[in-house]
KETORGU-563773 format. One record per residue (C-alpha): x, y, z; residue number from 1. Coordinates in steps of 0.1 Angstrom, whole numbers, plus 5000, padded with zeros to 4 digits. Example, Ala and Ser with C-alpha at 12.3 -4.5 7.8 and 13.67 -1.06 7.14 Angstrom:
REM KETORGU-563773
X 5123 Y 4955 Z 5078 n 1
X 5137 Y 4989 Z 5071 n 2
***
This chain:
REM KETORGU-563773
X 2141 Y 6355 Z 5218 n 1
X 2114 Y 6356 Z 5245 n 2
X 2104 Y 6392 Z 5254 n 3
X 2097 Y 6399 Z 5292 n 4
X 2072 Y 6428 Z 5303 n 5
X 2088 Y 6455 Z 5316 n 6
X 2089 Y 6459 Z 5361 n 7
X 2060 Y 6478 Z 5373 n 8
X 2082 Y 6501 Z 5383 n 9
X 2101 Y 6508 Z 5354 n 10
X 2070 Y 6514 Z 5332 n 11
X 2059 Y 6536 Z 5348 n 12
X 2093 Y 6554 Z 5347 n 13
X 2090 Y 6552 Z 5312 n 14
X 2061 Y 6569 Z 5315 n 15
X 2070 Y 6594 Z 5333 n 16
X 2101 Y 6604 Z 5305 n 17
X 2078 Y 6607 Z 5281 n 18
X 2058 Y 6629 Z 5297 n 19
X 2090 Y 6649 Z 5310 n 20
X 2104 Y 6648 Z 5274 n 21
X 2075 Y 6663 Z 5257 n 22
X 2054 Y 6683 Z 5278 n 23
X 2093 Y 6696 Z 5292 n 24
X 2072 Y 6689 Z 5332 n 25
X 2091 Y 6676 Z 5363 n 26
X 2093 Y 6639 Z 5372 n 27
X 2071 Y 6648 Z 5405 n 28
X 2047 Y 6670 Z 5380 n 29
X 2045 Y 6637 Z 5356 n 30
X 2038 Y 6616 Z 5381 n 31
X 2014 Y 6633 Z 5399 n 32
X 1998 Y 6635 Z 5362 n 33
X 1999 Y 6595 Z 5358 n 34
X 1979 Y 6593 Z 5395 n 35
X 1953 Y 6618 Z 5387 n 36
X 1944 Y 6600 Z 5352 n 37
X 1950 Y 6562 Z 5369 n 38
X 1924 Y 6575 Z 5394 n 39
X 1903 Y 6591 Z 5368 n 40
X 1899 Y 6558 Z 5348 n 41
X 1899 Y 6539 Z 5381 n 42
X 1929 Y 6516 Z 5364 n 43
X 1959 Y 6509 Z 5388 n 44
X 1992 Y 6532 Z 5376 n 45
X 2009 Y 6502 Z 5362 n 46
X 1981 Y 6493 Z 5338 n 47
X 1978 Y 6531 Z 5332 n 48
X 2015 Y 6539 Z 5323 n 49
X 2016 Y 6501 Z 5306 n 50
X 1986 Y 6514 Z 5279 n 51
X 2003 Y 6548 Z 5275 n 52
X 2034 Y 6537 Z 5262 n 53
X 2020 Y 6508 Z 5239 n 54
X 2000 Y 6541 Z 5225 n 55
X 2037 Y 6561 Z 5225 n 56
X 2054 Y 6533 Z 5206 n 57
X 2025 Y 6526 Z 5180 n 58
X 2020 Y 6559 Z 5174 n 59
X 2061 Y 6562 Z 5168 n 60
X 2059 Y 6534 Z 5147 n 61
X 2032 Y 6543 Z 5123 n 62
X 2054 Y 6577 Z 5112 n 63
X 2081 Y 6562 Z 5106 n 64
X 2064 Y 6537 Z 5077 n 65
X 2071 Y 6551 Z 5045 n 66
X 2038 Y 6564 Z 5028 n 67
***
């Protein structure tokens, strides 16, 4: 099965969950969060929220290997 990379837009929706899911902030308040550090790095938001949640899913796969 071919595997298509997710709309710019709904990346960074992703994103912006994960952010709202663990640090319990509002979708405005995550966003804003996403802008400040995509301007930070100087890295568009897409690339930004694209490396954030290859971290979120690595990170989630490693703990759940069995040791």
């Amino acid at each position: 099965m071919v595997s298509f990379p997710p709309a710019p837009r709904a990346v960074i929706d992703q994103a912006k969950g994960v952010l709202m899911a663990v640090h319990g902030m509002t979708a405005d308040q995550a966003f804003q969060l996403l802008v400040v550090q995509s301007q930070r790095e100087n890295v568009k938001l897409r690339t930004l929220a694209e490396r954030f949640i290859t971290e979120v899913v690595t990170r989630s796969a490693e703990c759940e290997q069995p040791v």
